[in-house]
C-alpha positions in Angstrom: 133.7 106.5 -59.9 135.4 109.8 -61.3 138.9 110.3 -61.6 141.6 112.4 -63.2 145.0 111.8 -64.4 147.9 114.0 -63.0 151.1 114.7 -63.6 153.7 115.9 -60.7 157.0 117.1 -60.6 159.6 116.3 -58.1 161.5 118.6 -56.7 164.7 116.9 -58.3 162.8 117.4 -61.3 161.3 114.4 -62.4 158.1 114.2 -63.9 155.7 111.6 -62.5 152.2 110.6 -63.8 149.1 109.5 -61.9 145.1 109.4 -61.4 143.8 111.6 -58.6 140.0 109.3 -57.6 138.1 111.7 -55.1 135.8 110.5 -52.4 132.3 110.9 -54.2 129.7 113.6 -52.2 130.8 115.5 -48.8 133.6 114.0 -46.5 134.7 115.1 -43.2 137.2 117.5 -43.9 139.6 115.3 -41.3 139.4 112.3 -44.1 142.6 110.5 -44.5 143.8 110.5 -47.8 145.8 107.7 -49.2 148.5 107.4 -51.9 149.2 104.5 -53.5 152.1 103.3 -54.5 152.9 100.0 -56.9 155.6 97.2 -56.9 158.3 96.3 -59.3 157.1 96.1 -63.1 154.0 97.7 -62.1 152.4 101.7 -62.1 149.6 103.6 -61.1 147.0 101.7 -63.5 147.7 98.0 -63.2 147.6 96.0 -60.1 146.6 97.1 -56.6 147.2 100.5 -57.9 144.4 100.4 -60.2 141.4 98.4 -58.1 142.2 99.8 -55.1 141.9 103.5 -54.9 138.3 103.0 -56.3 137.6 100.6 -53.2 138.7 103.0 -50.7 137.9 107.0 -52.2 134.0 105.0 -52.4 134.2 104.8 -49.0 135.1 108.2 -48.0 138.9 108.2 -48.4 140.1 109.7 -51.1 143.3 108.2 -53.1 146.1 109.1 -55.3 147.8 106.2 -57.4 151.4 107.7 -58.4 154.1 106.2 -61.0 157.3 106.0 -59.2 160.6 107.0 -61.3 161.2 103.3 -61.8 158.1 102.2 -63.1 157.4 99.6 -65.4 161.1 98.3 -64.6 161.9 94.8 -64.3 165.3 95.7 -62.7 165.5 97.9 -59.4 166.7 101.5 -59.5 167.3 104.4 -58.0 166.0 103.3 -54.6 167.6 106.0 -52.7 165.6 108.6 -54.7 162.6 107.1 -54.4 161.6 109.2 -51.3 162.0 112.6 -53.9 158.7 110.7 -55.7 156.7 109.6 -52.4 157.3 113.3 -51.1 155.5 114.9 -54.7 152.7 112.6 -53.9 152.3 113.7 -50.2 152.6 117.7 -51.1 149.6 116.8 -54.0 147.3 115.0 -51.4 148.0 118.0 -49.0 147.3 120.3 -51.6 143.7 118.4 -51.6 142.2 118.8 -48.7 143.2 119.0 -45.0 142.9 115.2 -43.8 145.6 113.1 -42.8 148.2 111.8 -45.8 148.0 107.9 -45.3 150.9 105.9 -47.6 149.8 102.9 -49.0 152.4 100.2 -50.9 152.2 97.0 -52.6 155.4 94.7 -52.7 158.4 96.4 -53.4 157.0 99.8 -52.7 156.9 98.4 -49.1 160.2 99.2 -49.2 160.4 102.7 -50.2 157.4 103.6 -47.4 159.6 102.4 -44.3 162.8 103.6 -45.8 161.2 107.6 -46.6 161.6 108.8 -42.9 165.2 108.0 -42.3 165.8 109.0 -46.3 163.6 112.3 -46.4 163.9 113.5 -42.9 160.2 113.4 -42.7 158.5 112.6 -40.3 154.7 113.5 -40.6 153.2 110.4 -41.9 152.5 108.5 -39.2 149.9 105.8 -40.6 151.1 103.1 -43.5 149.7 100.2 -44.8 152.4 97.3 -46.4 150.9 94.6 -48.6 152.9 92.1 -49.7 156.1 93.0 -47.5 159.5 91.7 -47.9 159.8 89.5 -51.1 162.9 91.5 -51.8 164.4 89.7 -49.4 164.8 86.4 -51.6 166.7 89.2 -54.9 168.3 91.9 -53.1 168.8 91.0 -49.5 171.0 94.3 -49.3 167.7 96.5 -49.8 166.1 94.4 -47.6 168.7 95.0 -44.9 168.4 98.1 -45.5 165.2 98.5 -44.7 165.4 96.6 -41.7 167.7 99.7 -39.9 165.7 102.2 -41.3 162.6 100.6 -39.6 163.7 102.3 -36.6 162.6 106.0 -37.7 158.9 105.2 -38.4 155.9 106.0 -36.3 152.5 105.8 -35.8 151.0 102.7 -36.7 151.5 100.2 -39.8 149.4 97.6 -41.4 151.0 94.7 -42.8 148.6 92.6 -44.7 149.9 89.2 -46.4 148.4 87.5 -48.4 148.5 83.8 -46.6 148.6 81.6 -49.7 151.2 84.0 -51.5 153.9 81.3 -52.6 156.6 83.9 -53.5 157.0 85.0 -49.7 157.5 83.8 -46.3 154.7 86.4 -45.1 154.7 86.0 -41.3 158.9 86.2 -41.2 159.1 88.7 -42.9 156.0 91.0 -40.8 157.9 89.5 -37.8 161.4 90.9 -38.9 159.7 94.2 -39.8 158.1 94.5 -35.9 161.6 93.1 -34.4 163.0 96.2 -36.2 160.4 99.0 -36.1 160.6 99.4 -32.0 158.9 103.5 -32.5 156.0 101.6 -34.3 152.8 100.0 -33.6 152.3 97.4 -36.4 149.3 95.1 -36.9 150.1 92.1 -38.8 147.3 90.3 -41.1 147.3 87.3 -43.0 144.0 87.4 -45.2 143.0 84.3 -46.2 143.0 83.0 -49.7 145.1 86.1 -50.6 148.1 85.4 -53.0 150.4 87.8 -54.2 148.3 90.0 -56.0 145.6 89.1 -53.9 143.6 88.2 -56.8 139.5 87.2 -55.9 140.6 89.5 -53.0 139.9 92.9 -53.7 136.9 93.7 -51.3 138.3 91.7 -48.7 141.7 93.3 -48.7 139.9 96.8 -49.2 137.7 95.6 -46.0 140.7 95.0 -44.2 142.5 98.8 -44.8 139.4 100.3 -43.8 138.8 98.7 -40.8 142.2 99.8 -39.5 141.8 103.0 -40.8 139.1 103.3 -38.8 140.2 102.0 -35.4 143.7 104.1 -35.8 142.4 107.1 -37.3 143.6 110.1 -34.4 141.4 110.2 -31.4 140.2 106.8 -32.0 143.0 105.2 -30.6 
């Protein structure tokens, strides 16, 4: 699998690092491509981040795994900017090709995916997959609330996959909360089974599980 490292700018001027993995031979020129976004402590080659995107641009969709502004952190900031970073990453998948821009987050990137509609005023994603939703419920309920009322401005459909013997979360309440709230959206919740956190021994099945709803959702399928 080929990749190559990127660096973006933001148009508030932040530079942001990252590893562009293209789908290997000829795709459909419809594609969806995917950006990737981490969690909390994380970036763009550790985690989901890292394992991921090679899953998924093998089977025809390429990925871009971004650093966020507030990587590597163990403390949250600048939430309310985060949308400037996701933004960078959507003009650079557009700048690749003419498919679909997909967003994909882990854990507290969730978050930042929901919020980027109401915070952006953009509007043209309208596919997102959420793994390992809501945990920032149990630190910083205000973000969580948050994101809760900005629910309301997505649309399209949503994934929400859970890993179903994840400790740290209350998976299904928090999926629940997130459909209550999201009334313009159609959201599919999964729990995969023997998924933790991390979803660690999970990779292929989680990466099964995206591109099966990619597939069924993908425009015209529907």
């Amino acid at each position: 699998m080929s990749l190559e490292l990127v660096t973006l700018n933001t148009a508030d001027g932040i530079e942001l690092d990252g590893a562009w993995y293209p789908a290997p031979g000829t795709i459909p020129s419809h594609a969806a491509r995917v950006l990737v976004v981490h969690g909390l402590t994380w970036n763009f080659y550790r985690g989901p981040s890292r394992w991921l995107p090679p899953l998924l641009a093998a089977a025809g969709h390429p990925c871009l795994a971004l650093n966020m502004r507030d990587h590597d952190l163990n403390e949250v900031k600048d939430f309310d900017l985060s949308h400037n970073d996701l933004a960078a990453g959507i003009a650079f998948l557009e700048s690749r090709g003419r498919g679909e821009v997909v967003l994909l987050g882990h854990g507290y990137a969730c978050n930042k995916l929901v919020c980027y509609p109401a915070l952006s005023g953009d509007h043209r994603p309208c596919r997102r997959v959420l793994t390992t939703l809501g945990a920032i419920k149990a630190y910083k309920p205000e973000i969580w609330a948050k994101v809760l009322a900005a629910a309301a401005e997505i649309r399209g459909a949503t994934l929400v996959v859970q890993g179903a013997v994840d400790p740290l979360i209350e998976g299904r309440n928090r999926a629940d909360e997130l459909v209550r709230a999201a009334r313009g959206s159609r959201l599919e919740t999964v729990l995969l089974e023997g998924g933790d956190h991390y979803f660690n021994g999970r990779h292929d099945a989680l990466a099964g599980c995206v591109l099966d709803w990619l597939g069924r959702t993908e425009r015209g399928t529907e």
